[in-house]
N, CA, C and O atoms as a printed pandas DataFrame, in Angstrom:
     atom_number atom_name residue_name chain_id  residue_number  x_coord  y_coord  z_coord
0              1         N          UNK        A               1  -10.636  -17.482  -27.058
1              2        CA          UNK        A               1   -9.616  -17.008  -26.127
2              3         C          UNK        A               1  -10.037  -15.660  -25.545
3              4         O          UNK        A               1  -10.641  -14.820  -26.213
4              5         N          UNK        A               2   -9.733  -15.516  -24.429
5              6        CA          UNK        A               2  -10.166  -14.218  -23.675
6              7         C          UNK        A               2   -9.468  -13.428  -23.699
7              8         O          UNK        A               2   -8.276  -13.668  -23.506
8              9         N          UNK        A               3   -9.988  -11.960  -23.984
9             10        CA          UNK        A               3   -8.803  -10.621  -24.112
10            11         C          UNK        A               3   -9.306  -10.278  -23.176
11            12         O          UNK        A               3  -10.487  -10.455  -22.879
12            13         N          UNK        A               4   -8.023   -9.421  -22.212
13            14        CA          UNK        A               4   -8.277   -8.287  -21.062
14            15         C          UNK        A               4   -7.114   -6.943  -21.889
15            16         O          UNK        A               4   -5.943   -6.826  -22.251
16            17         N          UNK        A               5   -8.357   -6.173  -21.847
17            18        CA          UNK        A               5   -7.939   -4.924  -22.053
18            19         C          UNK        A               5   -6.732   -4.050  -21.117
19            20         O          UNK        A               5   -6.792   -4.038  -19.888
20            21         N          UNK        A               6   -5.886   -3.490  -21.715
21            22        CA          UNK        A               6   -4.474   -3.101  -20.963
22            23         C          UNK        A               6   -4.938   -2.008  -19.737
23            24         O          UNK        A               6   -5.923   -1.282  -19.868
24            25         N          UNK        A               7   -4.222   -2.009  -18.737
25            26        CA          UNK        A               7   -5.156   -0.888  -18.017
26            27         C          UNK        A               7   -4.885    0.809  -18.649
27            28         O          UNK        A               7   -3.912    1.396  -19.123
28            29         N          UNK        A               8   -6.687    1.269  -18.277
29            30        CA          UNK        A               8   -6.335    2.433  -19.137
30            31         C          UNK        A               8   -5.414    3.800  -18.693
31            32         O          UNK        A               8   -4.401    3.839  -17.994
32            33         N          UNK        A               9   -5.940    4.585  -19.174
33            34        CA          UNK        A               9   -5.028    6.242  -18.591
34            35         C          UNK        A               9   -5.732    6.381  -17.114
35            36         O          UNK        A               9   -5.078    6.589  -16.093
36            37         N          UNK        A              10   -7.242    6.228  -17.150
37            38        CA          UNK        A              10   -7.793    6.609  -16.111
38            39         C          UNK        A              10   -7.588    5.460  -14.907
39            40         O          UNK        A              10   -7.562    5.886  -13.752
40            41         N          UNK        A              11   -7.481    4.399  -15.073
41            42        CA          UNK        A              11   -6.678    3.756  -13.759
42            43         C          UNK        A              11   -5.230    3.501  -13.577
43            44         O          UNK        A              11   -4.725    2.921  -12.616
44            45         N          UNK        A              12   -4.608    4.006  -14.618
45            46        CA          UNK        A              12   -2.943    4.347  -14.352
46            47         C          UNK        A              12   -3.135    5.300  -13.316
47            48         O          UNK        A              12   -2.485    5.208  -12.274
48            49         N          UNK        A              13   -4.155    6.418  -13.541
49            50        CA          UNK        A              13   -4.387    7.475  -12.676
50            51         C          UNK        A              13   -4.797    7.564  -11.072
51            52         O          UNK        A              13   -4.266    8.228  -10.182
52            53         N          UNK        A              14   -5.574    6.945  -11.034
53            54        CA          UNK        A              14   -5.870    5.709  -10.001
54            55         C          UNK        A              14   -4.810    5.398   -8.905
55            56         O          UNK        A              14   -4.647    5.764   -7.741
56            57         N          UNK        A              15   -4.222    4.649   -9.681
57            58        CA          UNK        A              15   -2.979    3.824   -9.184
58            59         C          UNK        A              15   -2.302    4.835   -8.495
59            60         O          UNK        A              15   -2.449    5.075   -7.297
60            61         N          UNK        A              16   -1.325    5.608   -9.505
61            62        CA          UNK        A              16   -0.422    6.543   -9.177
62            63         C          UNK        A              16   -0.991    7.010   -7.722
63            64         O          UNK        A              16   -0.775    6.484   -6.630
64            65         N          UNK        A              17   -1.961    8.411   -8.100
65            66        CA          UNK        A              17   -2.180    9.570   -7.609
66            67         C          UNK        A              17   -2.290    8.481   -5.693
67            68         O          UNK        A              17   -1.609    8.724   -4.697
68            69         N          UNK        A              18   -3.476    7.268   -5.863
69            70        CA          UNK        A              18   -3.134    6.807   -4.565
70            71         C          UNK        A              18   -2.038    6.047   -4.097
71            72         O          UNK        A              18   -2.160    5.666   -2.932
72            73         N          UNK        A              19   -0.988    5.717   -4.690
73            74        CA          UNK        A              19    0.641    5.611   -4.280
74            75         C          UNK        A              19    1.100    6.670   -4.059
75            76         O          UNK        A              19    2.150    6.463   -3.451
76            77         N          UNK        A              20    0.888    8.112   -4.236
77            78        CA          UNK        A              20    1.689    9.139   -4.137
78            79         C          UNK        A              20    0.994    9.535   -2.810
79            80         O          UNK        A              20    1.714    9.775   -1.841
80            81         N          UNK        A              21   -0.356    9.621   -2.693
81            82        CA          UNK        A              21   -1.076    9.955   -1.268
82            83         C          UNK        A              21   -0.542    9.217   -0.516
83            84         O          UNK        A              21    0.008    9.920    0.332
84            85         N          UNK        A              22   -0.354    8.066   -0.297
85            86        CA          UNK        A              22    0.219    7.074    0.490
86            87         C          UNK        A              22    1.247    6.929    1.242
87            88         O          UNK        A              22    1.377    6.728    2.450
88            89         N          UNK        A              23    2.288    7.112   -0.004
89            90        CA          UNK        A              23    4.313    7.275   -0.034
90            91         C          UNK        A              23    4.566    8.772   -0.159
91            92         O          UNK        A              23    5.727    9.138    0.022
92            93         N          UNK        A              24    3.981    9.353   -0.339
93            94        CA          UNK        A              24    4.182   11.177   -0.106
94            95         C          UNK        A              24    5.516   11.050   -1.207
95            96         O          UNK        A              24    6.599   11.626   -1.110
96            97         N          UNK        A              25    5.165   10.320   -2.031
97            98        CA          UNK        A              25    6.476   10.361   -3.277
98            99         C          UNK        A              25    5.460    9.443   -4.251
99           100         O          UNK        A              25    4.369    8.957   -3.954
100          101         N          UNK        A              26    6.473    9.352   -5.982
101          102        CA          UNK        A              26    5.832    9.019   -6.977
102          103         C          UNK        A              26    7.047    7.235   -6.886
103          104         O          UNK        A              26    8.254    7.093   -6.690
104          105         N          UNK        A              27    5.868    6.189   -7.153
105          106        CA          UNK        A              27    6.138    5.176   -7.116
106          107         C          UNK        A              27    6.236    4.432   -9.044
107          108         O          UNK        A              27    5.371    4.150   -9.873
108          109         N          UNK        A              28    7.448    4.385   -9.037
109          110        CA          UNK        A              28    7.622    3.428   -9.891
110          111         C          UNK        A              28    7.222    1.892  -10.410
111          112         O          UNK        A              28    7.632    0.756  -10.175
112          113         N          UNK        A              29    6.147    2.522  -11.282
113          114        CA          UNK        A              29    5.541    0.855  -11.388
114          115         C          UNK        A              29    5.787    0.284  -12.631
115          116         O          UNK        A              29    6.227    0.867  -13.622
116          117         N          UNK        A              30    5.397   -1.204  -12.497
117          118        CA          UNK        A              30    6.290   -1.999  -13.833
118          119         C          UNK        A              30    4.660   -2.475  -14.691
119          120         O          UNK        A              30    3.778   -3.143  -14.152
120          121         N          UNK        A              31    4.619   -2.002  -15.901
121          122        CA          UNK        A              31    3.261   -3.021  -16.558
122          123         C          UNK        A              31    3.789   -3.899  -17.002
123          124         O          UNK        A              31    4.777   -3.726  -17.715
124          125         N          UNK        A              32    3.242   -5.289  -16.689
125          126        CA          UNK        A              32    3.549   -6.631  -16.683
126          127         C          UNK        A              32    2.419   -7.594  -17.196
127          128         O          UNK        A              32    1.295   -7.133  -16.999
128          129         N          UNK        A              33    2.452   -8.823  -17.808
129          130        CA          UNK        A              33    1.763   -9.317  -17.559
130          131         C          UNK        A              33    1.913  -10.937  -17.008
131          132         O          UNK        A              33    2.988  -11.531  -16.924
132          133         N          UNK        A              34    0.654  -11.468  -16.678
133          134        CA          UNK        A              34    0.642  -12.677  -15.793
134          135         C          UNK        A              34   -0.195  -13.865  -16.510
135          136         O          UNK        A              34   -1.034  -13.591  -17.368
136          137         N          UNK        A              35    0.027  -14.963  -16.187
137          138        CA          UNK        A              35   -1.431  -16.030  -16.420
138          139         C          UNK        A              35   -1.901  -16.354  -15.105
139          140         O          UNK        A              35   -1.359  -16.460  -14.004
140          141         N          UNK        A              36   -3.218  -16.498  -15.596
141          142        CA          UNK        A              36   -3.794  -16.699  -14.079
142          143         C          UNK        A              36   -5.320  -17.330  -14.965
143          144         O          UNK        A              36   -5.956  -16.799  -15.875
144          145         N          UNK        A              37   -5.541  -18.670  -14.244
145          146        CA          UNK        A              37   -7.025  -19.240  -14.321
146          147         C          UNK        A              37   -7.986  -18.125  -13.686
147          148         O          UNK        A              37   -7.963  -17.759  -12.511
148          149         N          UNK        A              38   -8.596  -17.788  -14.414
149          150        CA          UNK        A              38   -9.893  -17.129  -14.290
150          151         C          UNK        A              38  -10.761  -17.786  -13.206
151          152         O          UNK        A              38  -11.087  -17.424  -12.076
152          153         N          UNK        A              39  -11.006  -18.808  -13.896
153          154        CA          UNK        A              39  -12.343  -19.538  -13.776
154          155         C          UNK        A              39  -11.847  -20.564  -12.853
155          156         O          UNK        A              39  -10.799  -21.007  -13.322
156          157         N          UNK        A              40  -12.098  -21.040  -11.924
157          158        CA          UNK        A              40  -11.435  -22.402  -11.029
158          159         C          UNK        A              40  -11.829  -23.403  -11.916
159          160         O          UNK        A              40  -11.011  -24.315  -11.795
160          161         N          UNK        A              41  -12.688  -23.694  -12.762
161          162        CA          UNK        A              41  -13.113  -25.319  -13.252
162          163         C          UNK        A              41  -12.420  -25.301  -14.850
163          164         O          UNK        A              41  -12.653  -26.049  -15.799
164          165         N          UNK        A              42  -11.663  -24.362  -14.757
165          166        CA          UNK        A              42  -10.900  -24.209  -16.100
166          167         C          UNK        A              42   -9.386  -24.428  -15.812
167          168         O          UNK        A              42   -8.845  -23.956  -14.812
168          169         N          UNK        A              43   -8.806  -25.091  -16.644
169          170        CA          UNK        A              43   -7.274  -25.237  -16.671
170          171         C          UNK        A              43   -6.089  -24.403  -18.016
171          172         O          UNK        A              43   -4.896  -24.326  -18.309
172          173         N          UNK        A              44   -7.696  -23.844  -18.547
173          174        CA          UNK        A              44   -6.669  -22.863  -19.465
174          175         C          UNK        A              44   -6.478  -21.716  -18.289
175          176         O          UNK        A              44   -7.285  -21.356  -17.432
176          177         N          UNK        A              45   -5.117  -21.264  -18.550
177          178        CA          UNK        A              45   -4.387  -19.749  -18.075
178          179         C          UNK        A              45   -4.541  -18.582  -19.267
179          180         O          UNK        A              45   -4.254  -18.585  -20.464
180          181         N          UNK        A              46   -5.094  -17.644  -18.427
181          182        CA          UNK        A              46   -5.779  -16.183  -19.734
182          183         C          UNK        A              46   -4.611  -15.241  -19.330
183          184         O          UNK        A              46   -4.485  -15.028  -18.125
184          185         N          UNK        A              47   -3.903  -14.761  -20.032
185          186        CA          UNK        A              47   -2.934  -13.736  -20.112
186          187         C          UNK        A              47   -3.604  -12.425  -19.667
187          188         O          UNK        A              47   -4.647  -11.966  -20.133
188          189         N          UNK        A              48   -2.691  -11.786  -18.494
189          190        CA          UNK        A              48   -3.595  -10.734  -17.642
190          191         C          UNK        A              48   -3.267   -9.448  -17.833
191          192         O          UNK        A              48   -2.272   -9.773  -17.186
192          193         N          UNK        A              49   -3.126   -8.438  -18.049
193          194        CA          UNK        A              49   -2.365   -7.026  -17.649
194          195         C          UNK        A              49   -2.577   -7.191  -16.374
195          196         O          UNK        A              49   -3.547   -7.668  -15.784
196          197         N          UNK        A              50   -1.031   -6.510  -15.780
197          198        CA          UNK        A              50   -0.833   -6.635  -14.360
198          199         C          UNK        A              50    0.230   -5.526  -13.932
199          200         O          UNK        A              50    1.380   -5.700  -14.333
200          201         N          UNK        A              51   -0.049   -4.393  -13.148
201          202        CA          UNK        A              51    0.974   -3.859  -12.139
202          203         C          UNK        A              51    1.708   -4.160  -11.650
203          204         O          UNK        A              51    1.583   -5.384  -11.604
204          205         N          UNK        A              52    2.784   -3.804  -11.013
205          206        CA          UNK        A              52    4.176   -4.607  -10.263
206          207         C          UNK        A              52    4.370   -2.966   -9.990
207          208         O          UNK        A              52    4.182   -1.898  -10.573
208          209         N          UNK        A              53    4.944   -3.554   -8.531
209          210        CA          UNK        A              53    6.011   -2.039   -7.711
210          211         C          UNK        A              53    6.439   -2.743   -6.474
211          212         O          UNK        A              53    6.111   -3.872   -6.109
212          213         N          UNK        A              54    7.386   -1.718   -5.769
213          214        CA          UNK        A              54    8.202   -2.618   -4.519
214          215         C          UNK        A              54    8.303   -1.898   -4.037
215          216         O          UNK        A              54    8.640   -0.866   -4.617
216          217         N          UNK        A              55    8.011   -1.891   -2.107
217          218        CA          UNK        A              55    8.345   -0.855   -1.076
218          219         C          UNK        A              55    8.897   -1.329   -0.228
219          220         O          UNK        A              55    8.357   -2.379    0.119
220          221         N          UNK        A              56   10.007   -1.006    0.483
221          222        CA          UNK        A              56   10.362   -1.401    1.496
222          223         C          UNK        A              56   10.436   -2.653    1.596
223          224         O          UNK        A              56   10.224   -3.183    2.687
224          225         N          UNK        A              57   10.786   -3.471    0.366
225          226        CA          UNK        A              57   11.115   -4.859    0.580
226          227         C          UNK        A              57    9.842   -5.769    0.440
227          228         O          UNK        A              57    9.880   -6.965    0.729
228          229         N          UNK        A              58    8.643   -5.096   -0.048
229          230        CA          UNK        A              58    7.817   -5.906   -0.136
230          231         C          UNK        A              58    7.554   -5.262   -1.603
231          232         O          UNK        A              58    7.900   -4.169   -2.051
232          233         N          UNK        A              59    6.506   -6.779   -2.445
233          234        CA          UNK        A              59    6.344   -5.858   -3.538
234          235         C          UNK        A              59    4.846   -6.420   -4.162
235          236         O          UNK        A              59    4.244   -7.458   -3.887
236          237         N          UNK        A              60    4.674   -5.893   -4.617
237          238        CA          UNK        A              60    2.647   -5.334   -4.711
238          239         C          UNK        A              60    2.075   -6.163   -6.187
239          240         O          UNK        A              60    3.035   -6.408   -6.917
240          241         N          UNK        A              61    1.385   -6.408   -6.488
241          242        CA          UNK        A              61    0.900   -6.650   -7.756
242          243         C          UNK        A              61   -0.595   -6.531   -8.201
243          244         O          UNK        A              61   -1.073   -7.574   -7.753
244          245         N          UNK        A              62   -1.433   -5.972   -8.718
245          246        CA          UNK        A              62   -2.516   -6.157   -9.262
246          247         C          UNK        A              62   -2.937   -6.251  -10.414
247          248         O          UNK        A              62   -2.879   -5.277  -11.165
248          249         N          UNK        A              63   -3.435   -7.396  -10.800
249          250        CA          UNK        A              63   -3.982   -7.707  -12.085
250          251         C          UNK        A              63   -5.375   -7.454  -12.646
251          252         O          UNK        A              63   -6.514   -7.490  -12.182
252          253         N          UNK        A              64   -4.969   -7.253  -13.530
253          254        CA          UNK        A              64   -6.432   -6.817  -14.346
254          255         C          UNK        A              64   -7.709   -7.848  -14.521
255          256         O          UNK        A              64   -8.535   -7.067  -14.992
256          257         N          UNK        A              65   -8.086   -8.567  -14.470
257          258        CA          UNK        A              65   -9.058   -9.961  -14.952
258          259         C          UNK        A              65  -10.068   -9.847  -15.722
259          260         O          UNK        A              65  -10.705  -10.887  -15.892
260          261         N          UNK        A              66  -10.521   -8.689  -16.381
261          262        CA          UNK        A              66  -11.358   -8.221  -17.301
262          263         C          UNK        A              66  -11.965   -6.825  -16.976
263          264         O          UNK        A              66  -11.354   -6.022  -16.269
264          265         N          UNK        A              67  -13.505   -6.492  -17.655
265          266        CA          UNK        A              67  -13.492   -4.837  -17.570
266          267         C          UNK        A              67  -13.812   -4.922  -16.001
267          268         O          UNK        A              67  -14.481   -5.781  -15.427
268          269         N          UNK        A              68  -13.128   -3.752  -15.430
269          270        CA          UNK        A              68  -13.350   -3.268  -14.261
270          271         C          UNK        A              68  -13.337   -4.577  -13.255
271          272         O          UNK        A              68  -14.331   -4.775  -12.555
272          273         N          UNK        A              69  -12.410   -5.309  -13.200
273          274        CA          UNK        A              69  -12.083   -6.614  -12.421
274          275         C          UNK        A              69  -10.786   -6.778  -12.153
275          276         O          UNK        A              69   -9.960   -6.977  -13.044
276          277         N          UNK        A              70  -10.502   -6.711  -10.939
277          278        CA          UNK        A              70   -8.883   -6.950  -10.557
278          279         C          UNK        A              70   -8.776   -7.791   -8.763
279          280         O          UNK        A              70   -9.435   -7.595   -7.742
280          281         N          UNK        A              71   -7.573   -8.781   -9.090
281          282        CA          UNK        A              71   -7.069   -9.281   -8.123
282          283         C          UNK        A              71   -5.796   -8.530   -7.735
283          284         O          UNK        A              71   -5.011   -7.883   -8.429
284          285         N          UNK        A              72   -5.815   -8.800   -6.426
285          286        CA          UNK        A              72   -4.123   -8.469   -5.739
286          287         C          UNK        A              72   -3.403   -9.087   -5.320
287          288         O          UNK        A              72   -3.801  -10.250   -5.256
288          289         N          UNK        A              73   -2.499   -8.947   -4.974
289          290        CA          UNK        A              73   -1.667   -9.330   -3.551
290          291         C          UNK        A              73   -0.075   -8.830   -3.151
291          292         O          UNK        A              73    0.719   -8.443   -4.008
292          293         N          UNK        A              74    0.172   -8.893   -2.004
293          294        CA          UNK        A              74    1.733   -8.933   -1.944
294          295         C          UNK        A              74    2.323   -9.513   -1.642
295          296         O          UNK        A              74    1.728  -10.585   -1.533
296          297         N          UNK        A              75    3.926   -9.678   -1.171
297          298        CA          UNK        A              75    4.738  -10.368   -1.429
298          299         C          UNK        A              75    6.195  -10.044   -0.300
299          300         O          UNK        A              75    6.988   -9.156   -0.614
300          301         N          UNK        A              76    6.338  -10.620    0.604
301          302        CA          UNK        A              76    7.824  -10.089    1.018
302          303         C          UNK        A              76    9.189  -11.104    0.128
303          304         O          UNK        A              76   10.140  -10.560   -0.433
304          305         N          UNK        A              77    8.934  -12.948    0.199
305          306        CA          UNK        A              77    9.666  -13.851   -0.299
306          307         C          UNK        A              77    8.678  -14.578   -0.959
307          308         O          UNK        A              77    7.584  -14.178   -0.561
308          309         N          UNK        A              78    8.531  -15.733   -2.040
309          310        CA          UNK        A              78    8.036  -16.782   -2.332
310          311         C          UNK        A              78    6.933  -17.133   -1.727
311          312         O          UNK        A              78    5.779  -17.340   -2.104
312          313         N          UNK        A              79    7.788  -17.181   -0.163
313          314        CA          UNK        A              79    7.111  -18.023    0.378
314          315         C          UNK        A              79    6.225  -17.160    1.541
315          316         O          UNK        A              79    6.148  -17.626    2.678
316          317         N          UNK        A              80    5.749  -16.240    1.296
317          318        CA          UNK        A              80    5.491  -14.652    2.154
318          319         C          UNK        A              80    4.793  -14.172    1.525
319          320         O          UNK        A              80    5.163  -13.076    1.106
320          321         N          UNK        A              81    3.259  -14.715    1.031
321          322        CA          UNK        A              81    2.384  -14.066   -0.137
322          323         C          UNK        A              81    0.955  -14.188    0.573
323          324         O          UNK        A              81    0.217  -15.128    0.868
324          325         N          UNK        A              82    0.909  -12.704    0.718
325          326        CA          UNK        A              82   -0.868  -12.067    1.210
326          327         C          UNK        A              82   -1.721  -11.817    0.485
327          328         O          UNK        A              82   -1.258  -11.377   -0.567
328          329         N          UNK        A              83   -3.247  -11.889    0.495
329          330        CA          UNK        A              83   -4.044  -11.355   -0.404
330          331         C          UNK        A              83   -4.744  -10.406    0.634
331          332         O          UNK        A              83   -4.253  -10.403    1.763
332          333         N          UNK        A              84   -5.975   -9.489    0.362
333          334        CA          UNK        A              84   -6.893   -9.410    1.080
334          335         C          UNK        A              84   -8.061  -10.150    1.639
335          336         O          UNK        A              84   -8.960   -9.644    2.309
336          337         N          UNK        A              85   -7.988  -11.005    1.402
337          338        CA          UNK        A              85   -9.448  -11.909    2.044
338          339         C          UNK        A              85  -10.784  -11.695    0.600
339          340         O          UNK        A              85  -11.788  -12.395    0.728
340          341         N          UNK        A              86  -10.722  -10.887   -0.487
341          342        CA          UNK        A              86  -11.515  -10.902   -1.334
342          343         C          UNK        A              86  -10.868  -11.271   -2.525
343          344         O          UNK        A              86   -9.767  -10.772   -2.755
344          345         N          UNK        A              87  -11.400  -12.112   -3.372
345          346        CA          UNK        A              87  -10.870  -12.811   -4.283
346          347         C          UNK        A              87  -10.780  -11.644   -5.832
347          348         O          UNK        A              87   -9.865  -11.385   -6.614
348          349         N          UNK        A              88  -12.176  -11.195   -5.724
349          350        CA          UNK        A              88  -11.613  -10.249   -7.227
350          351         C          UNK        A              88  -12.712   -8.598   -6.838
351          352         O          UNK        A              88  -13.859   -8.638   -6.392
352          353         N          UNK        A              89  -12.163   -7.702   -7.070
353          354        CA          UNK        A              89  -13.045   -6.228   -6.712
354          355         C          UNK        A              89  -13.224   -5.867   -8.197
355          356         O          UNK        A              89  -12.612   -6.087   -9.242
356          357         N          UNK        A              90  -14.604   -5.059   -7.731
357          358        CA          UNK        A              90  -14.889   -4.572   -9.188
358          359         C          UNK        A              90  -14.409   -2.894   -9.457
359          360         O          UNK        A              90  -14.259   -2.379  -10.565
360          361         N          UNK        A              91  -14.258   -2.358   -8.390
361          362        CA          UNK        A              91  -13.795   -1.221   -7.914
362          363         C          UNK        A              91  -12.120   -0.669   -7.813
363          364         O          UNK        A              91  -11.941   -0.123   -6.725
364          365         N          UNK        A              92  -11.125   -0.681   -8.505
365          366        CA          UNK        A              92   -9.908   -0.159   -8.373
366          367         C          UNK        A              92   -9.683    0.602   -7.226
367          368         O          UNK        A              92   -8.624    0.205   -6.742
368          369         N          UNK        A              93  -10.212    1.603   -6.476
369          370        CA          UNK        A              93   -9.935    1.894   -5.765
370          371         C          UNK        A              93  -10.069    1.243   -4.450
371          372         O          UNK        A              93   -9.246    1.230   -3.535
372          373         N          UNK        A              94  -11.218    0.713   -4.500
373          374        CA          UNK        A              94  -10.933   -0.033   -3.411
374          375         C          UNK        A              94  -10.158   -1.487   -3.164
375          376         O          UNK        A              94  -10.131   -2.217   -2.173
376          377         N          UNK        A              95   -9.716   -1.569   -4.103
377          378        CA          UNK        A              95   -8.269   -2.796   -4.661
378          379         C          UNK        A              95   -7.489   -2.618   -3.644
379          380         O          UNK        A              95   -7.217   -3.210   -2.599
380          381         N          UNK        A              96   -7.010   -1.099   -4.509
381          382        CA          UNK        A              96   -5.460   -0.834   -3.685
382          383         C          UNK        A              96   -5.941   -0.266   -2.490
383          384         O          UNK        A              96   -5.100   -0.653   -1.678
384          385         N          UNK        A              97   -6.589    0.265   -2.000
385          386        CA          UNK        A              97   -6.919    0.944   -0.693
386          387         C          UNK        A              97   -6.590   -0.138    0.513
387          388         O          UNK        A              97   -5.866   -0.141    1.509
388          389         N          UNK        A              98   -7.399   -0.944   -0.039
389          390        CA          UNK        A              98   -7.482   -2.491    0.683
390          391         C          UNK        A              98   -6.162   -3.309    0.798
391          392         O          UNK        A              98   -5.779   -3.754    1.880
392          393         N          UNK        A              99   -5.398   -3.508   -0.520
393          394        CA          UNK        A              99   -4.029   -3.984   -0.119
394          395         C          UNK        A              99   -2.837   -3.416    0.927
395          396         O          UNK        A              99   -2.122   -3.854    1.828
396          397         N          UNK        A             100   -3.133   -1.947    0.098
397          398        CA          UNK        A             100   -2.067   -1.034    0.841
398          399         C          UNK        A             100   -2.208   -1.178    2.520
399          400         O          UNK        A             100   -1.307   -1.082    3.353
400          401         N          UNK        A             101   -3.717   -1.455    2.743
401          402        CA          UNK        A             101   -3.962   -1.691    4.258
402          403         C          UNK        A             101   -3.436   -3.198    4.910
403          404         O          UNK        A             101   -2.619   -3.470    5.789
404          405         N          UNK        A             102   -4.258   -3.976    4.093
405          406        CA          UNK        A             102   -3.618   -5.172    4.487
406          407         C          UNK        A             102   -2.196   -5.343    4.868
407          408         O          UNK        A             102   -1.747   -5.793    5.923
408          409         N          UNK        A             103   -1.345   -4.752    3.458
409          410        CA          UNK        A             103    0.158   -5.079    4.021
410          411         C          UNK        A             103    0.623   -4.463    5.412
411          412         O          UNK        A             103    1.358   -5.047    6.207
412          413         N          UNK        A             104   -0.162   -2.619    5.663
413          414        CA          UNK        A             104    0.296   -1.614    6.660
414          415         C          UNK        A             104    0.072   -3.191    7.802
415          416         O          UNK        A             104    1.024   -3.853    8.216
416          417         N          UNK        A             105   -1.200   -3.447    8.066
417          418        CA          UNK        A             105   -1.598   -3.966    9.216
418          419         C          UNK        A             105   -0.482   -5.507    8.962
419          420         O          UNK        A             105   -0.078   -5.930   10.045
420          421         N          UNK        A             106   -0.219   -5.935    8.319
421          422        CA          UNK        A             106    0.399   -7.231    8.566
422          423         C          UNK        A             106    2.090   -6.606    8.326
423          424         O          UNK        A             106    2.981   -7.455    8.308
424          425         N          UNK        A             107    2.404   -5.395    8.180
425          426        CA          UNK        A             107    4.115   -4.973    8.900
426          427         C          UNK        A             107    4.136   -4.463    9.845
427          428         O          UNK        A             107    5.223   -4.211   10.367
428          429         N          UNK        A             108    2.242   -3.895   10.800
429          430        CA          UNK        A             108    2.323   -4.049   11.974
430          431         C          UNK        A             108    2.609   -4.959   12.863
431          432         O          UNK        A             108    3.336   -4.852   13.850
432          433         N          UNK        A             109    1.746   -6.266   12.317
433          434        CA          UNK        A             109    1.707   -7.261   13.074
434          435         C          UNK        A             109    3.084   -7.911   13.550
435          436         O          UNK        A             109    3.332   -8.354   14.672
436          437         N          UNK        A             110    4.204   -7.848   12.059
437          438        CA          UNK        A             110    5.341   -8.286   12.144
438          439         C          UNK        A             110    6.203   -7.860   13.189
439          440         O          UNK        A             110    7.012   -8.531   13.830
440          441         N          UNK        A             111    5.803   -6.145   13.312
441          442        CA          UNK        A             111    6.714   -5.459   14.096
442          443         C          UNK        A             111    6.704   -6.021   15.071
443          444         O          UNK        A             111    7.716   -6.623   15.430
444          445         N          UNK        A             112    5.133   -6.011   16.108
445          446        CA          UNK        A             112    4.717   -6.235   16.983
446          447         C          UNK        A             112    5.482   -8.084   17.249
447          448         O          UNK        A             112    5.575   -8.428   18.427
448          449         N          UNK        A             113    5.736   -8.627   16.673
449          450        CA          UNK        A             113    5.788   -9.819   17.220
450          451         C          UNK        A             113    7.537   -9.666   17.178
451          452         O          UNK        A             113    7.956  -10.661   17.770
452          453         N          UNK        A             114    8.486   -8.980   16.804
453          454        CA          UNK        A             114    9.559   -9.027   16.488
454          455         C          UNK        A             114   10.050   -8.334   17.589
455          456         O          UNK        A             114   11.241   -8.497   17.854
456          457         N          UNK        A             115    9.132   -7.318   18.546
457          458        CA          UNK        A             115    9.458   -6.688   19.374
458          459         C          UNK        A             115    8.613   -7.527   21.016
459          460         O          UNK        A             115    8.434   -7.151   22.174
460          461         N          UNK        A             116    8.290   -8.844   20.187
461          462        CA          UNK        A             116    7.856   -9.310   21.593
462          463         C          UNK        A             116    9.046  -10.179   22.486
463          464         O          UNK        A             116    8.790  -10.591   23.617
């Protein structure tokens, strides 16, 4: 069975400090965890450490998938779920850098079409 290590102090740190650059405030996040197939040709689900937070009606998640390996995505409803176009980063910062963008540019896009 596969262990993923909980995320540590130094990417709690991570996290935060670039939610606070971001939201010019400190974001409340939830440690959670998830199952998620690793492996596509596998049907066991590996228990994940995973982030959770919510802005403005949308809400964020990144999971851990082993050392220095994480997926994302967000979320407005169910049925309203984005990723970035890369399946797993080895890099935390550029995780969230990348989501936080994705969502900016796709509540642009929303605007833009809501105001067409």
């Amino acid at each position: 069975m596969t262990t993923i290590s909980d995320f540590s102090d130094a990417e709690m740190w991570t996290i935060n400090s670039t939610l606070r650059e971001r939201y010019q405030e400190k974001i409340e996040l939830e440690q959670v965890e998830t199952e998620m197939r690793l492996n596509p040709y596998s049907i066991e689900p590996v228990t994940c450490p995973a982030i959770f937070w919510e802005r403005d009606k949308c809400h964020f998640i990144i999971c851990k998938t082993g050392d220095r390996l994480y997926r994302c995505q967000f979320y407005y409803r169910l049925y309203q779920m984005y990723g970035t176009g890369v399946e797993e980063y080895d890099d935390l910062s550029e995780c969230i850098v990348s989501l936080l963008q994705v969502q900016a540019d796709q509540n642009r896009q929303e605007e833009m079409e809501a105001n067409e």
